[in-house]
ZAROVEX-691262 format. One record per residue (C-alpha): x, y, z; residue number from 1; residue in one letter. Coordinates in Angstrom, 2 decimals. Each point is the difference from the previous one (the first is absolute). Example, Ala and Ser with C-alpha at 12.3 -4.5 7.8 and 13.67 -1.06 7.14 Angstrom:
ZAROVEX-691262
[[12.30,-4.50,7.80],1,"A"]
[[1.37,3.44,-0.66],2,"S"]
//
This chain:
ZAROVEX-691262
[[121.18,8.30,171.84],1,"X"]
[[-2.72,1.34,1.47],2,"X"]
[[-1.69,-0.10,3.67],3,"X"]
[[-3.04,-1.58,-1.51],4,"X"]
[[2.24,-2.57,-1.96],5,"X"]
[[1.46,-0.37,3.73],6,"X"]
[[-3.57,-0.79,1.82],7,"X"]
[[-0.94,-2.44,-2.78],8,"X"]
[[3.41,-1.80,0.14],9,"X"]
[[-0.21,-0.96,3.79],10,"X"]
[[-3.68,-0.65,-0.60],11,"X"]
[[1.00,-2.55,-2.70],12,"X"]
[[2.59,-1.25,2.46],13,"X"]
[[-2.13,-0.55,2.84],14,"X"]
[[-2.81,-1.80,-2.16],15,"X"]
[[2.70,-2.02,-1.75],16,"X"]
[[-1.10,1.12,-3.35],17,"X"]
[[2.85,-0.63,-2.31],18,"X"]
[[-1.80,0.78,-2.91],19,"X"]
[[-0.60,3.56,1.63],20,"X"]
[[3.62,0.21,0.86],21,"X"]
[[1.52,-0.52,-3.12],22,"X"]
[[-2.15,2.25,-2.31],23,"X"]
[[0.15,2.90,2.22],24,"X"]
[[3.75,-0.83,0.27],25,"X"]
[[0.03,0.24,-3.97],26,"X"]
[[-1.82,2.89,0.32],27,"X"]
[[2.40,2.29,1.98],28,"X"]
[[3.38,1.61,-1.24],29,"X"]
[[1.44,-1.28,3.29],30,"X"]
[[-0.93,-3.56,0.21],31,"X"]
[[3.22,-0.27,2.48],32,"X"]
[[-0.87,3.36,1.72],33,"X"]
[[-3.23,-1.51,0.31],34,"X"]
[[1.24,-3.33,1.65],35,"X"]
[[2.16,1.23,2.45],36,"X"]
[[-3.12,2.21,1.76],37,"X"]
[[0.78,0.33,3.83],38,"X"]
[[-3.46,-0.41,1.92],39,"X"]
[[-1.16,-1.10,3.35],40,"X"]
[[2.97,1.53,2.39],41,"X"]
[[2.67,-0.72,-2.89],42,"X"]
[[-0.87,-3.25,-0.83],43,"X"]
[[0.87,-0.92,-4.11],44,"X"]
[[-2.98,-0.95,-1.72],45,"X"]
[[1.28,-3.58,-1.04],46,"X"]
[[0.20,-0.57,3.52],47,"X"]
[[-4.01,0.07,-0.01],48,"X"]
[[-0.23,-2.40,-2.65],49,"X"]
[[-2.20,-3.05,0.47],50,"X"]
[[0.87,-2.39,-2.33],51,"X"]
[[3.38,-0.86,-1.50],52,"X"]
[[-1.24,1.50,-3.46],53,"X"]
[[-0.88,3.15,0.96],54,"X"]
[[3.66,-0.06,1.25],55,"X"]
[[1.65,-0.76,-2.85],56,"X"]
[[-2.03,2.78,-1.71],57,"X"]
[[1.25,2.82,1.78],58,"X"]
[[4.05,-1.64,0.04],59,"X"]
[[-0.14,-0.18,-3.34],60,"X"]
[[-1.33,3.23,-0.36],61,"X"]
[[2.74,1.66,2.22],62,"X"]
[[-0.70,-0.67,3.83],63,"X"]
[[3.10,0.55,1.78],64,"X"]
[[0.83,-3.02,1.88],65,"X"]
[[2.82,2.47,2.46],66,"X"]
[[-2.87,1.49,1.21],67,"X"]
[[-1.91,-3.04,0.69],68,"X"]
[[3.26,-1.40,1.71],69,"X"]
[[-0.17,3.33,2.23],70,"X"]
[[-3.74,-0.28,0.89],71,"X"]
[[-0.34,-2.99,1.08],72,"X"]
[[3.81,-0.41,2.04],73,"X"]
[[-0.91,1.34,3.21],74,"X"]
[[-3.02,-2.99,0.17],75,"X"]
[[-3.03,2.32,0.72],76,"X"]
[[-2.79,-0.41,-1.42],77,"X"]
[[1.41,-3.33,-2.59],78,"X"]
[[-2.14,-2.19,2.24],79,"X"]
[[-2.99,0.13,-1.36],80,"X"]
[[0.51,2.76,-2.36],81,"X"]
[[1.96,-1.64,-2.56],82,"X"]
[[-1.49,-2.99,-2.08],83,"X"]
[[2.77,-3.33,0.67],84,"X"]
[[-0.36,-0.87,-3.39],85,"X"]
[[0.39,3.50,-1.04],86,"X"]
[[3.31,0.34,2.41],87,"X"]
[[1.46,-2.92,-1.68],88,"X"]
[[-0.82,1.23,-3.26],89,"X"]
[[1.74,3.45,0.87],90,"X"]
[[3.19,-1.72,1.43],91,"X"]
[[0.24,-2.04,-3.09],92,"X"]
[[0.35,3.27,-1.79],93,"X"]
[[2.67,1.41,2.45],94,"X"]
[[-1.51,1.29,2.78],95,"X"]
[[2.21,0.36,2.84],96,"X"]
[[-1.34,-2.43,3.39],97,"X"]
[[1.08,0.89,3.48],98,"X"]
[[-0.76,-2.55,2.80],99,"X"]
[[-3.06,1.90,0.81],100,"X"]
[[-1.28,0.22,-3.59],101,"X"]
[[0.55,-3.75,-0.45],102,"X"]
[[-1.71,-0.95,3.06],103,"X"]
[[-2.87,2.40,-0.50],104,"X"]
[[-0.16,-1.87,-3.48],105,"X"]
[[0.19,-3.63,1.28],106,"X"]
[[2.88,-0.29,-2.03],107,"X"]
[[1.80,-2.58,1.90],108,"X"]
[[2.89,-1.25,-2.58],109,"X"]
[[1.03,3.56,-0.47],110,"X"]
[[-0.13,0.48,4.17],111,"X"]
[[2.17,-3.23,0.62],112,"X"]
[[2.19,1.18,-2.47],113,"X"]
[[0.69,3.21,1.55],114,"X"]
[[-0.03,-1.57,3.93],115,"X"]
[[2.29,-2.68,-1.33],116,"X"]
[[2.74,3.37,-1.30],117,"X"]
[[-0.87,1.47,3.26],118,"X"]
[[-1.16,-1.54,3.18],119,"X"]
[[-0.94,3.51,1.69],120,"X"]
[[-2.50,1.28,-2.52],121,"X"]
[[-2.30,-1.81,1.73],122,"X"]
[[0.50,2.69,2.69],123,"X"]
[[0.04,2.87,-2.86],124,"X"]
[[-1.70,2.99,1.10],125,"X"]
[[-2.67,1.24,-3.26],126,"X"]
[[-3.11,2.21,-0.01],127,"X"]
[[-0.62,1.24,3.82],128,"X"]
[[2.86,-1.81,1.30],129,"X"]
[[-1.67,-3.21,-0.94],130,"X"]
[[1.79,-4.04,-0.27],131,"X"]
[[-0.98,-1.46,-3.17],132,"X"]
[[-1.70,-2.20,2.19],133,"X"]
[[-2.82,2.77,0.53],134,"X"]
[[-0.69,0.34,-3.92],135,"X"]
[[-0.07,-4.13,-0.06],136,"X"]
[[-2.87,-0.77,-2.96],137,"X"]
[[-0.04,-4.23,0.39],138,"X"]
[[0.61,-2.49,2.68],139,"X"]
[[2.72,-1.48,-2.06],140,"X"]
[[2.00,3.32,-0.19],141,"X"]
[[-0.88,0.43,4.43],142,"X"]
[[1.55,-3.61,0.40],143,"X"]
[[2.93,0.82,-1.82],144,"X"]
[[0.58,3.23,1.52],145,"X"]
[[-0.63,-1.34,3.66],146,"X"]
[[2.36,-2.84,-1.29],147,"X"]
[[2.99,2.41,-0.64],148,"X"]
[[-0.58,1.48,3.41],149,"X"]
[[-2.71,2.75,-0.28],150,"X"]
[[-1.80,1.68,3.17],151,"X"]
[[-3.84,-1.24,0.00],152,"X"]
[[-0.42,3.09,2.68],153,"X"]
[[2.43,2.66,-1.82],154,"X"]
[[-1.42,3.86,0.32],155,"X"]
[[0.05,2.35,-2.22],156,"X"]
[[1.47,3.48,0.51],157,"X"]
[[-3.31,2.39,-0.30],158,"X"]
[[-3.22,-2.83,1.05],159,"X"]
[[1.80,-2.33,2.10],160,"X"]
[[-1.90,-2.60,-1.60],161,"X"]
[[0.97,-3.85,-0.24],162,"X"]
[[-0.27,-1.56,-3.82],163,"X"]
[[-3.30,-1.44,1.42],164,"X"]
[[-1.51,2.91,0.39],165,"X"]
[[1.10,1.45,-3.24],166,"X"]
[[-1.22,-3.07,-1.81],167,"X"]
[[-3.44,-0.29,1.44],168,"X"]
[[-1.73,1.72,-2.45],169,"X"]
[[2.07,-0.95,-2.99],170,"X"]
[[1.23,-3.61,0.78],171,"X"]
[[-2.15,-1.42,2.87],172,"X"]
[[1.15,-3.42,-0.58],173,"X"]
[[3.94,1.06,0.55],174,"X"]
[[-1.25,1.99,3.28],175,"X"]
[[-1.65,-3.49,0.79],176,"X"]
[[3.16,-1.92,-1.22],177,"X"]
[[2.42,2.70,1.94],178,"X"]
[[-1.77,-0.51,3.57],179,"X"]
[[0.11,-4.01,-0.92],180,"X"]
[[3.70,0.67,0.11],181,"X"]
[[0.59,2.08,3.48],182,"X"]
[[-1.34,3.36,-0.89],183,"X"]
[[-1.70,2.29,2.74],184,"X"]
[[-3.98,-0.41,-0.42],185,"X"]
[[-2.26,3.04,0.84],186,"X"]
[[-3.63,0.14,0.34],187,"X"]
[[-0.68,2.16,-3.10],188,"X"]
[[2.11,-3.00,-2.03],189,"X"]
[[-2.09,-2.40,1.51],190,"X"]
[[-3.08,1.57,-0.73],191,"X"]
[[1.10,0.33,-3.22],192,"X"]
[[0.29,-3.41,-0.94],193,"X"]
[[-2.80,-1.34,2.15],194,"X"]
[[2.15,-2.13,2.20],195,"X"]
[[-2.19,-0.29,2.86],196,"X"]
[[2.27,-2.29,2.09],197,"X"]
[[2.57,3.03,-0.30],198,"X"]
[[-2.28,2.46,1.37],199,"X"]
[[-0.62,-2.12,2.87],200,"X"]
[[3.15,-0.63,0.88],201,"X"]
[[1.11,3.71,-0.35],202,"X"]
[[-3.07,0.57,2.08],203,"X"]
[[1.22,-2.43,2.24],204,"X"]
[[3.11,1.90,0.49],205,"X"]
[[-0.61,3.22,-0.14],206,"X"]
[[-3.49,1.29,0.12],207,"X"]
[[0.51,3.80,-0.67],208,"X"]
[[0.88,-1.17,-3.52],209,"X"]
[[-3.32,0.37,-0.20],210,"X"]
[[0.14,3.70,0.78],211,"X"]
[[2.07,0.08,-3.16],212,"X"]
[[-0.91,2.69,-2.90],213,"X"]
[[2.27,0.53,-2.58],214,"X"]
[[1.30,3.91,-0.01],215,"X"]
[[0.09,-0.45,3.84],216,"X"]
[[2.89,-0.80,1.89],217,"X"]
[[1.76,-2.85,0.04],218,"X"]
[[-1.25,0.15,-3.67],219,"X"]
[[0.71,3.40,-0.81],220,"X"]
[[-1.29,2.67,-2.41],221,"X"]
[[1.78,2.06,-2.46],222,"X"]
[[2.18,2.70,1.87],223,"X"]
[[0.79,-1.67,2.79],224,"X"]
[[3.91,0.48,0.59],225,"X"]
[[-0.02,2.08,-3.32],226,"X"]
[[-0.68,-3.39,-1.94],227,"X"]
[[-2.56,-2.27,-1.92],228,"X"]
[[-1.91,-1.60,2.14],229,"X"]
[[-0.87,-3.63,0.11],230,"X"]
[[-0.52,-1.78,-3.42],231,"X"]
[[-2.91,-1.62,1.18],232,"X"]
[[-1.54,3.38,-0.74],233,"X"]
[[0.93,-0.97,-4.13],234,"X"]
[[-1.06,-3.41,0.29],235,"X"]
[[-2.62,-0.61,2.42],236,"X"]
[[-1.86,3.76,0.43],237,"X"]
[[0.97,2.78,1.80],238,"X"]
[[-2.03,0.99,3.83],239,"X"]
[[-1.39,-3.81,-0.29],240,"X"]
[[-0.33,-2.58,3.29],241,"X"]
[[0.66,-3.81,-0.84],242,"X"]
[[-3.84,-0.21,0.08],243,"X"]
[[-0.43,1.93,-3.39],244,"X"]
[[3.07,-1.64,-1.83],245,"X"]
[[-2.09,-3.33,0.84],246,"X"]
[[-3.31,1.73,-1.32],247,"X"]
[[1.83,0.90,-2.87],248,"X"]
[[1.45,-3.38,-1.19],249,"X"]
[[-3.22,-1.78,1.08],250,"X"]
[[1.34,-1.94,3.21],251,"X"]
[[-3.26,0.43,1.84],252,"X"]
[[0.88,-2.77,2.52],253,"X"]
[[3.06,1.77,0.95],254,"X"]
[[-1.57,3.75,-0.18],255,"X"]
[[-2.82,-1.97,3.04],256,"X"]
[[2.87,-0.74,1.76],257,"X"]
[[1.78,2.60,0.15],258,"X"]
[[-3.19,2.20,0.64],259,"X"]
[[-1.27,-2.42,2.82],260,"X"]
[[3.68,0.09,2.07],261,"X"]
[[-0.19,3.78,-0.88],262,"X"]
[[-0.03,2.25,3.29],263,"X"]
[[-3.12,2.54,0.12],264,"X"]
[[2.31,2.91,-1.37],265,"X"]
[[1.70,-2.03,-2.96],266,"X"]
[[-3.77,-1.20,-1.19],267,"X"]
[[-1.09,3.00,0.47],268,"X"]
[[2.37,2.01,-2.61],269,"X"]
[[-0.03,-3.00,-2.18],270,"X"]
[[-3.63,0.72,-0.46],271,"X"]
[[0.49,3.50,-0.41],272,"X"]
[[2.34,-0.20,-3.05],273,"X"]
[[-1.38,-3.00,-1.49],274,"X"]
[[-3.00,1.56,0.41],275,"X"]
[[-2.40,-2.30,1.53],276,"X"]
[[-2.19,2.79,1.22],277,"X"]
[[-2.63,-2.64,2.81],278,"X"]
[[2.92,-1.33,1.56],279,"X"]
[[2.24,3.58,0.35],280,"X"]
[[-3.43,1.45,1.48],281,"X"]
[[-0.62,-3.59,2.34],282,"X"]
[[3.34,0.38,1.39],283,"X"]
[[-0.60,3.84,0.53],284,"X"]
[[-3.22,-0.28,1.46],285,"X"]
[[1.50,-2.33,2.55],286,"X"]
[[2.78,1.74,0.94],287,"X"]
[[-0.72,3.94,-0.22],288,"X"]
[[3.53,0.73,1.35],289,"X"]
[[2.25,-1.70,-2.57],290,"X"]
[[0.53,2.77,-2.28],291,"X"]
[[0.47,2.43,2.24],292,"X"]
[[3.27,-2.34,1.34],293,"X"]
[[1.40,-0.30,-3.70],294,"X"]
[[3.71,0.22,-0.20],295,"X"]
[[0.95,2.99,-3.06],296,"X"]
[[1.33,-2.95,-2.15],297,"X"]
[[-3.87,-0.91,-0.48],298,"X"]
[[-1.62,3.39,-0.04],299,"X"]
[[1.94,0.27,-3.04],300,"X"]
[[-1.81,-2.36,-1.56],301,"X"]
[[-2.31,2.16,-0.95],302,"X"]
[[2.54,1.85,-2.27],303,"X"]
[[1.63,-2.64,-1.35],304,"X"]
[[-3.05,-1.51,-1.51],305,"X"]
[[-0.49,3.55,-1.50],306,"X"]
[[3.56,-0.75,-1.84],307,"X"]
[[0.09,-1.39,-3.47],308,"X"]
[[1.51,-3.32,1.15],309,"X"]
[[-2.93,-0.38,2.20],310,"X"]
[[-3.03,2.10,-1.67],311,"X"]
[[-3.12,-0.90,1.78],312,"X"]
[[-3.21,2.32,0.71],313,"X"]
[[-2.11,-2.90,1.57],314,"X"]
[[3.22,-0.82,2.65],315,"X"]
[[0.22,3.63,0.79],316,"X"]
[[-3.44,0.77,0.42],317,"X"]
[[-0.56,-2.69,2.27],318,"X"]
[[3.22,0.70,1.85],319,"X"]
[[-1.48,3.79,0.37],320,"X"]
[[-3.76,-1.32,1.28],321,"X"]
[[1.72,-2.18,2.51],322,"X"]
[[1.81,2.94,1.49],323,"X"]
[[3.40,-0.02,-1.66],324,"X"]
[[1.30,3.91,-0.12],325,"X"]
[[-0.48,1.71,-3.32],326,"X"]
[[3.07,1.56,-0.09],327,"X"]
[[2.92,-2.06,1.41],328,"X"]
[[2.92,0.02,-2.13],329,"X"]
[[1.99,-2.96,-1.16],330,"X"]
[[3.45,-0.24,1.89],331,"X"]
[[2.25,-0.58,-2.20],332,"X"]
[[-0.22,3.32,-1.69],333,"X"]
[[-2.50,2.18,1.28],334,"X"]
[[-2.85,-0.17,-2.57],335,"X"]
[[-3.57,0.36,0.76],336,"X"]
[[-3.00,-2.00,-1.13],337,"X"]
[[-1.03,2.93,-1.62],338,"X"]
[[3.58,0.54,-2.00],339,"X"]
[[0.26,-3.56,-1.12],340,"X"]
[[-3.93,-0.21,-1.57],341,"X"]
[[0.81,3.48,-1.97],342,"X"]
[[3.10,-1.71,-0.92],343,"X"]
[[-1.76,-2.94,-1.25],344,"X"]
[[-2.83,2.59,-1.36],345,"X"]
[[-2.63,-2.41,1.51],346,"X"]
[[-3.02,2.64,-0.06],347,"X"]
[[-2.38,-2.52,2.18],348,"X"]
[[2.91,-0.38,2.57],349,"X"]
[[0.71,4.20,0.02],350,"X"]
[[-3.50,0.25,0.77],351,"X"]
[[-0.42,-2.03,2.59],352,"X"]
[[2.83,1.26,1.73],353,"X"]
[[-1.38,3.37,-0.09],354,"X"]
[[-3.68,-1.25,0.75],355,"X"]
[[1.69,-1.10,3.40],356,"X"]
[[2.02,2.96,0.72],357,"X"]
[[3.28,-0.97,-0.99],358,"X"]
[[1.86,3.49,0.00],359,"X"]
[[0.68,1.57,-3.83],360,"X"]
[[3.04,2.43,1.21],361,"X"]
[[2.46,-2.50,1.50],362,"X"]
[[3.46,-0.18,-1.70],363,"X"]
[[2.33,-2.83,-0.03],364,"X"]
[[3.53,0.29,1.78],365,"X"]
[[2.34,-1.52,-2.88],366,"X"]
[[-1.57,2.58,-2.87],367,"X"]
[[-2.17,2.88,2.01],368,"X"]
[[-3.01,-1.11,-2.39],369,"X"]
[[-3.73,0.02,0.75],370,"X"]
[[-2.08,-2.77,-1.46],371,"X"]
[[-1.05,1.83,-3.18],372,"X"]
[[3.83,0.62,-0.40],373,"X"]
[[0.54,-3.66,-0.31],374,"X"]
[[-2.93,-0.13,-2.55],375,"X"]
[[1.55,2.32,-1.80],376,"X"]
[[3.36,-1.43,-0.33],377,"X"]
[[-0.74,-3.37,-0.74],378,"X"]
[[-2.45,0.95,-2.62],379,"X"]
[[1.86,2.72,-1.74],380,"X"]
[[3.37,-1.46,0.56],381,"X"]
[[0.51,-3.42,1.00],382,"X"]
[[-3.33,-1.57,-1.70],383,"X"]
[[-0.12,-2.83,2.04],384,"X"]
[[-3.69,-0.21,-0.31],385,"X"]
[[-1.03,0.98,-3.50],386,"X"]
[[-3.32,-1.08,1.03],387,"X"]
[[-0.31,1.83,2.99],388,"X"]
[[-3.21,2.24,0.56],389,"X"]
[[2.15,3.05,0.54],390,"X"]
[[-2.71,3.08,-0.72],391,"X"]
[[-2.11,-1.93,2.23],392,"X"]
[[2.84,-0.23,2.51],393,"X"]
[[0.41,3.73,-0.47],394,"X"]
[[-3.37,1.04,0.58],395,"X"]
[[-0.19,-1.57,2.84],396,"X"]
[[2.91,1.09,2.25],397,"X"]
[[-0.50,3.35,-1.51],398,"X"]
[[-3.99,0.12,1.06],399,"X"]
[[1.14,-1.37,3.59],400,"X"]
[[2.22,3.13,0.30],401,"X"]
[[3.29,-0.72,-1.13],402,"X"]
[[2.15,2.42,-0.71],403,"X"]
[[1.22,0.50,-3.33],404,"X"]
[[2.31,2.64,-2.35],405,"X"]
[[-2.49,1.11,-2.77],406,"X"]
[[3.26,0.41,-1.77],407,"X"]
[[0.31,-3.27,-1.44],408,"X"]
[[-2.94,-0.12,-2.28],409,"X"]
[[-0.18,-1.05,-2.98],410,"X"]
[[1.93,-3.14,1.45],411,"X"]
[[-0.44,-1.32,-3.86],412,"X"]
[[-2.15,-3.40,1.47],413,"X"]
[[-3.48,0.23,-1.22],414,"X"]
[[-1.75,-1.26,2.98],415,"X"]
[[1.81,2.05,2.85],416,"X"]
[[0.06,3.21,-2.20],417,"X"]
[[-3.73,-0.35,0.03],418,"X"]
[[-0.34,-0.63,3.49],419,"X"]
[[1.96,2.95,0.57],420,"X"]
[[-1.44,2.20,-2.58],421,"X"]
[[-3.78,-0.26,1.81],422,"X"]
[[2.01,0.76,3.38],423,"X"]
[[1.62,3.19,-1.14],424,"X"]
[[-3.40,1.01,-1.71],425,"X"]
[[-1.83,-0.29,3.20],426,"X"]
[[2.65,2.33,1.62],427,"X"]
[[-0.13,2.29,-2.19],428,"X"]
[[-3.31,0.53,0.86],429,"X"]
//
């Protein structure tokens, strides 16, 4: 079994290409080997299956069902990331179900069965300290579990997030369903699903839930007490207002509403990040003293839309030409705009930062790295960005007078060994 045998077997997987499947399967020594590959965070390869056939393939060829059962127990990630039909299939075989599995997999039977041998796994604690409630796939399993007693507004232990807002992105119609039935409504739910009439009566009741971002507090980011952060980050968009979940899911009556009951600030930043350059420059022009009077939580903004969750050159720039600071870290851990576009190895983003003077030298508090550290690292080491511009990244923190040990070249990357290969020339000389 190879690694290219590997690449073409998920590839055959993911385009549901049977055909594929089995002849390089018949191809390998390993077929079993082969159909047991762990990919995507540990995740068994049958699990990725989209069609029933394509599972049966890989079981018969081998695919342990034990480590299916262990995959999907905890409930993460089943909802949507495991076909129903494929789930079935699987438990058919053997596979193991928890509560959490079975109502991540709509597979109601199999849940009544279990609630009917034990009242309290309705309460069972799974992936993050969810119910099985949070993992819910179908109406029909959320009636039965808020039947047998389930919590509509149980938390989890590390995003103190309702099933609503876990399902929002996944299941919109059980968040809809689940607020039907009791559960706490929030404006970023509500925007979600275009209820108008829920907006205005959240409005109604509490107007700073306009105010609302998500990675701000009440909604809180990753890190905050040592944990997650809301889920609405997963499922809705992380640094987003209400405003731009309605953009996004094409609720443009709601996204006027919300903008027109908007105070100056909120439609202000709104503009900034979504970015509607006339009206972030209308509502600067008219009030020449707002960003001056910005709390930290929205400088930031600045760096988090430098983050890979929130890439965006046009939102910075016109967050930098209406006065935003260049340089003001993120709060949650310290990082720079600067830090998080070499992360990314966004070269347009690096050199606008520069262009405006955004300092080269700075280092982080949680790793004592500059910004060309962090390009370093996540190109050499972590590869989050295989497409990242990373010689062009290199070039131009180095040009801008970062410091850097001449030591580490050849890095063995093409592109920032010949960025730095013209740099040590030039000091040679």
């Amino acid at each position: 079994m190879t690694l290219q045998q590997i690449a073409e077997m998920e590839a055959a997987v993911e385009a549901d290409d049977v055909d594929r499947a089995r002849a390089i399967l018949a191809a390998t020594s390993d077929s079993k080997g082969l159909s047991n590959t762990i990919h995507c965070g540990g995740k068994p390869l049958v699990i990725s299956a989209h069609s029933v056939e394509m599972a049966k393939t890989l079981v018969e060829h081998g695919a342990d069902l034990e480590l299916v059962s262990r995959w999907w127990s905890s409930g993460i990630s089943v909802n949507p990331g495991v076909d129903p039909a494929v789930g079935r299939f699987l438990v058919e075989r053997g596979a193991a179900l928890t509560p959490h599995a079975a109502a991540g997999l709509g597979l109601v039977d199999a849940l009544r069965d279990m609630l009917a041998g034990d009242p309290k796994l309705v309460h069972a604690k799974g992936g993050d300290g969810c119910t099985p409630l949070h993992f819910s796939r179908n109406t029909e399993t959320t009636e039965l579990l808020i039947a047998r007693g389930a919590d509509v507004d149980a938390r989890d232990e590390d995003h103190d997030s309702t099933p609503a807002q876990w399902l929002i992105g996944s299941s919109p119609d059980v968040s809809a369903f689940l607020l039907e039935r009791g559960a706490t409504p929030d404006i970023f739910l509500a925007a979600a699903l275009g209820d108008l009439s829920l907006c205005e009566r959240l409005v109604k009741a509490d107007r700073s839930c306009l105010t609302h971002r998500i990675g701000k507090a009440p909604f809180h980011p990753i890190g905050y007490l040592g944990r997650g952060g809301t889920i609405l980050q997963w499922t809705l968009g992380f640094n987003c207002y209400a405003h731009q979940v309605a953009a996004r899911t094409g609720h443009e009556q709601l996204l006027d509403f919300l903008t027109t009951e908007s105070d100056v600030t909120t439609r202000f930043l709104v503009a900034c990040v979504m970015p509607n350059r006339p009206a972030a420059e209308a509502i600067a022009a008219a009030h020449p003293e707002l960003v001056a009077a910005l709390q930290d939580v929205d400088r930031e903004l600045v760096a988090r839309y430098c983050w890979e969750t929130n890439l965006s050159l046009e939102a910075v720039r016109l967050m930098l030409d209406v006065g935003f600071p260049v340089d003001f870290p993120e709060t949650s851990h310290g990082y720079t705009p600067l830090h998080n576009a070499a992360w990314c190895g966004c070269g347009d983003l690096v050199e606008l930062l520069v262009e405006r003077g955004h300092p080269v030298d700075l280092r982080d508090p949680n790793y004592d790295s500059t910004p060309l550290g962090f390009a370093l690292h996540c190109c050499l080491h972590e590869g989050r960005h295989p497409d990242g511009e990373y010689g062009r990244v290199v070039a131009a923190l180095i040009d801008a007078g970062c410091t850097w040990d001449r030591s580490i070249f050849p890095t063995g990357n093409g592109g920032i060994d010949e960025a730095l290969r013209k740099r040590l020339a030039v000091g040679d000389h």
